[in-house]
LUMTI-401913 format. One record per residue (C-alpha): residue number from 0; x, y, z; chain; residue in one letter. Coordinates in steps of 0.2 Angstrom, whole numbers, plus 5000, padded with zeros to 4 digits. Example, Ala and Ser with C-alpha at 12.3 -4.5 7.8 and 13.67 -1.06 7.14 Angstrom:
% LUMTI-401913
+------+------+-------+------+--------+------+
| rose | east | north |   up | drenza | nupa |
+------+------+-------+------+--------+------+
|    0 | 5062 |  4978 | 5039 |      A |    A |
|    1 | 5068 |  4995 | 5036 |      A |    S |
+------+------+-------+------+--------+------+
//
This chain:
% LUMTI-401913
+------+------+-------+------+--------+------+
| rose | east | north |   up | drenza | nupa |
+------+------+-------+------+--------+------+
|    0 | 5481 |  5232 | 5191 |      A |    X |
|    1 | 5486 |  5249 | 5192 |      A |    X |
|    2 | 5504 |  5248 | 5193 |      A |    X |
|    3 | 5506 |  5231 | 5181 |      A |    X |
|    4 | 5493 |  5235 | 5167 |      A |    X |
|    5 | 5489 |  5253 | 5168 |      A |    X |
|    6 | 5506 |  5266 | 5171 |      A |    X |
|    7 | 5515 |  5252 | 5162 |      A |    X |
|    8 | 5505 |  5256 | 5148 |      A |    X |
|    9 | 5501 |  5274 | 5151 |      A |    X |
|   10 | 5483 |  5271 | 5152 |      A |    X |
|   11 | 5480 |  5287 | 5162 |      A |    X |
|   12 | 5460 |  5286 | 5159 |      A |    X |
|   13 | 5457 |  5267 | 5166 |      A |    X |
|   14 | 5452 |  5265 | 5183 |      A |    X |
|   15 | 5448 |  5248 | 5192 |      A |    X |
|   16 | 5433 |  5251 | 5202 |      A |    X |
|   17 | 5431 |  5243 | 5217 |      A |    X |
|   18 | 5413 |  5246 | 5225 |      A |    X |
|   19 | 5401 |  5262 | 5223 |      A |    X |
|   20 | 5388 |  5266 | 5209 |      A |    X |
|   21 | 5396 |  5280 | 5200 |      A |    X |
|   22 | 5411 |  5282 | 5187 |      A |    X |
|   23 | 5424 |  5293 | 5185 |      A |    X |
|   24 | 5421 |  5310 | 5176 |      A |    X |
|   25 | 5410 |  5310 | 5160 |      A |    X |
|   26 | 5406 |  5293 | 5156 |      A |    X |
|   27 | 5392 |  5284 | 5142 |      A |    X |
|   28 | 5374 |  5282 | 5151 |      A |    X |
|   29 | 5369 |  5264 | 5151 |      A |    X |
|   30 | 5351 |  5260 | 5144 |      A |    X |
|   31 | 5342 |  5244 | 5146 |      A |    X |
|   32 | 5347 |  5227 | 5150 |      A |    X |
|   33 | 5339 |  5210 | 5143 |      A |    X |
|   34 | 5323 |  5219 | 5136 |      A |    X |
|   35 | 5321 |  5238 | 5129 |      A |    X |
|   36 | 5309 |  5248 | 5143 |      A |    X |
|   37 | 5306 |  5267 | 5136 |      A |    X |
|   38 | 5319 |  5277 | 5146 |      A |    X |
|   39 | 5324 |  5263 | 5157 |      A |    X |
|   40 | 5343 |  5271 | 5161 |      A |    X |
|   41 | 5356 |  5259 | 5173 |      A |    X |
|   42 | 5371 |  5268 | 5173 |      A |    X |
|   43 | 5373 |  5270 | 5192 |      A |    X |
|   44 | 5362 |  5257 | 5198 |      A |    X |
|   45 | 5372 |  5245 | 5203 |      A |    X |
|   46 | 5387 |  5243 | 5213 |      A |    X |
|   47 | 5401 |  5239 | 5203 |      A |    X |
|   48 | 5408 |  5227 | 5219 |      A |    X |
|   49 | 5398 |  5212 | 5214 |      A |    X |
|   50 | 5405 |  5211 | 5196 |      A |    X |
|   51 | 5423 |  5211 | 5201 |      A |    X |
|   52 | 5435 |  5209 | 5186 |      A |    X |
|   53 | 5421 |  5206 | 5176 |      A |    X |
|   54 | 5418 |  5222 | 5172 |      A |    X |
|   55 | 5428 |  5232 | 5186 |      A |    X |
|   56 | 5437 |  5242 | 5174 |      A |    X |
|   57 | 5432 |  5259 | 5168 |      A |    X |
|   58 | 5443 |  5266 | 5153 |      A |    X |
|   59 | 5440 |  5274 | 5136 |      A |    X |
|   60 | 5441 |  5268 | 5118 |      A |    X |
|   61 | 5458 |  5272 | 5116 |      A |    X |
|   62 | 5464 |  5267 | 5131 |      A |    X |
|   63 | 5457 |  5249 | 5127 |      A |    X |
|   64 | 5466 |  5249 | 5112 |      A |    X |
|   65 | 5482 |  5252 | 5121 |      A |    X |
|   66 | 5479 |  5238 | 5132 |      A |    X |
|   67 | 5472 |  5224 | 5117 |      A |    X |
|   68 | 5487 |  5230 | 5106 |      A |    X |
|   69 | 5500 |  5226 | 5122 |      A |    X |
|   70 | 5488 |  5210 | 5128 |      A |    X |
|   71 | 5488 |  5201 | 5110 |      A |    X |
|   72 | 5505 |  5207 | 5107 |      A |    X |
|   73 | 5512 |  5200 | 5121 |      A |    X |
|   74 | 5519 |  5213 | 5133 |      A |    X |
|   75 | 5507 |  5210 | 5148 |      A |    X |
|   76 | 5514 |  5190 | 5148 |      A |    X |
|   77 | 5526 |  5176 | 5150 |      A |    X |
|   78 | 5532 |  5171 | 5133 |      A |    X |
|   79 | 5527 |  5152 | 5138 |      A |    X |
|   80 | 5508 |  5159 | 5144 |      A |    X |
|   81 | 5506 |  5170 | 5128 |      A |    X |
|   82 | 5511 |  5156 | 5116 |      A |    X |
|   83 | 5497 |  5145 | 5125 |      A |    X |
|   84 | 5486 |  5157 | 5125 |      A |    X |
|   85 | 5488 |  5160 | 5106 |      A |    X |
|   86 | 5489 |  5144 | 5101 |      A |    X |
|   87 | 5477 |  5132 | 5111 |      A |    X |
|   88 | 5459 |  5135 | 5106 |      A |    X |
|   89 | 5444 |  5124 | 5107 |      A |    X |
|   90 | 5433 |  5120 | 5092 |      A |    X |
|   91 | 5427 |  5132 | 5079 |      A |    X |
|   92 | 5409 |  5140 | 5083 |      A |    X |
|   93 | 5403 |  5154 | 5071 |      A |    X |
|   94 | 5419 |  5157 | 5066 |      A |    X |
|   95 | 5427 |  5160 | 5083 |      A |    X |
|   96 | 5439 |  5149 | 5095 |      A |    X |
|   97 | 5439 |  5149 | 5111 |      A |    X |
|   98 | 5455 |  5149 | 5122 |      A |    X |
|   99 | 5464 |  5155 | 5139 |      A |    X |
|  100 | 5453 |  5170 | 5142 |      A |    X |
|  101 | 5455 |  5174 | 5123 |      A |    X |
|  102 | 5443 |  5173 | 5107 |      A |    X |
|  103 | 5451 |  5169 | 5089 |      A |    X |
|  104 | 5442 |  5178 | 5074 |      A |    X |
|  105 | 5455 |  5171 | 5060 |      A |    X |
|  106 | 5468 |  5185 | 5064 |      A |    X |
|  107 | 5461 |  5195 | 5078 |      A |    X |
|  108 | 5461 |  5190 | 5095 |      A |    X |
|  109 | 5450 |  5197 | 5107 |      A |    X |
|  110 | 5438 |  5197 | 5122 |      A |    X |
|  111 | 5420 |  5203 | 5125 |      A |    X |
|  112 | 5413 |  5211 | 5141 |      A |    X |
|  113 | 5396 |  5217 | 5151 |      A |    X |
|  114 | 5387 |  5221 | 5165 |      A |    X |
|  115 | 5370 |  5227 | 5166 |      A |    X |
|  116 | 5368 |  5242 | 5154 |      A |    X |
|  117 | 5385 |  5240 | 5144 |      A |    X |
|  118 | 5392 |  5228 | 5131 |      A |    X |
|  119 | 5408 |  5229 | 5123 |      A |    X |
|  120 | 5421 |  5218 | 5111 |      A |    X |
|  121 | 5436 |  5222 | 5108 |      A |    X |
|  122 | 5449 |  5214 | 5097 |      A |    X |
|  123 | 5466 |  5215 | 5088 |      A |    X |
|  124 | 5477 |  5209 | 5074 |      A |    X |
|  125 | 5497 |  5207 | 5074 |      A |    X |
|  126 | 5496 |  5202 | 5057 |      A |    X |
|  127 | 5482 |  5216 | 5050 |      A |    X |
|  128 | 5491 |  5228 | 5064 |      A |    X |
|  129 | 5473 |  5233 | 5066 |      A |    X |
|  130 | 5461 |  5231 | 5081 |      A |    X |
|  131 | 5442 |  5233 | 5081 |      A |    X |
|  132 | 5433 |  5239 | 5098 |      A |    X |
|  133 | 5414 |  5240 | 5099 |      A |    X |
|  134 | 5404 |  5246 | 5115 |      A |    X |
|  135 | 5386 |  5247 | 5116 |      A |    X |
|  136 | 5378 |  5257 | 5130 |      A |    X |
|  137 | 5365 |  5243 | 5130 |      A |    X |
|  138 | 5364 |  5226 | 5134 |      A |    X |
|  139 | 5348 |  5217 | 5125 |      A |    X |
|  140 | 5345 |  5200 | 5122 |      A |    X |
|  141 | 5348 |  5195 | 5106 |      A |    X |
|  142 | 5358 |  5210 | 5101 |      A |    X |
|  143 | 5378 |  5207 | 5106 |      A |    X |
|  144 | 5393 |  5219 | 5099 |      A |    X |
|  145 | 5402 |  5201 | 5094 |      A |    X |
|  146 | 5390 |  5197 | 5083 |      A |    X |
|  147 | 5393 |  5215 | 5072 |      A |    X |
|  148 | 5413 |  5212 | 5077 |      A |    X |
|  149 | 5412 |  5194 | 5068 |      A |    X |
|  150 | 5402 |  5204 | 5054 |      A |    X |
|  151 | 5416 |  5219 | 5054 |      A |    X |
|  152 | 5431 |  5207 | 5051 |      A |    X |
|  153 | 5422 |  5198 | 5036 |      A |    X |
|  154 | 5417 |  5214 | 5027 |      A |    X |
|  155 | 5436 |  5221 | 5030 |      A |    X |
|  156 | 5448 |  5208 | 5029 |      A |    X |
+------+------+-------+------+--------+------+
//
C-alpha cells in the first residue's frame, strides 16, 4: 500500500493501520454506532486489526480526493481491469450500480466505507472533473453519508 498507492501519489497523511486502537496525530473522535447513547465516544475502542482493508486506512480529506481522482481516473490500474471496472455494473438500485469494488452515480464513481464510529463516501467524476467526499464521525442506523451523496449529485449536477 504504502509504496504502490500512497508515495505514488504523494499521500503523505495516509497510513494503513495494522493493529492498535489509536490514530495518528489529531484525528475526528468517533461518536456512536447503530443507536445515538448521550456521550457514547468509540474513537479508540477497537482494534483496527479485525477490520482489515475495510477500514485500515487512516487519511484526510484531501488526501482521499487524491487517491478517488487517480482510482476513477485510472492511474492505480490495468487499462483492461479499469475498463471492466467502469463499464460492468449490476442493475440500477436508487440511482446507483454496483460494480468491481466500484459504485456508479450517473458520472461519479465511488465507494463508501465504516467501521464502528465512522462513515464515509467518497466519489468522483471524469466528466464533471469534480469529486464529492462525505465522512461522518458517526455510524447510526438509518443515517448513511450515500444517502446525502446520492442527494448532493441530484441537487449539483
Amino acid at each position: 500500500m504504502e509504496a504502490r498507492i500512497f508515495r505514488k501519489l504523494g499521500l503523505k497523511n495516509t497510513h494503513w493501520l495494522e493493529s492498535g486502537t489509536s490514530f495518528p496525530g489529531p484525528h475526528a473522535k468517533a461518536y456512536y454506532e447503530g443507536v445515538f447513547k448521550e456521550g457514547h465516544e468509540v474513537s479508540e475502542l477497537y482494534d483496527i486489526s479485525w477490520i482489515n482493508s475495510a477500514g485500515c486506512v487512516c487519511s484526510t480529506p484531501r488526501d482521499m480526493q487524491w487517491y478517488y481522482k487517480a482510482m476513477v481516473g485510472g492511474e492505480l490500474l490495468s487499462d483492461s481491469l479499469q475498463k471492466i471496472r467502469l463499464t460492468d455494473f449490476d442493475g440500477p438500485s436508487a440511482g446507483s450500480n454496483y460494480g468491481l469494488c466500484i459504485i456508479r452515480k450517473g458520472s461519479f464513481y465511488g465507494h463508501t466505507s465504516g467501521i464502528p464510529g465512522y462513515t464515509s463516501a467518497m466519489y468522483y467524476s471524469p466528466a464533471k472533473k469534480a469529486g464529492l467526499i462525505l465522512i461522518f464521525n458517526a455510524q447510526l442506523d438509518g443515517c448513511y453519508p450515500d444517502q446525502f451523496i446520492h442527494r448532493f449529485i441530484q441537487i449539483l449536477y
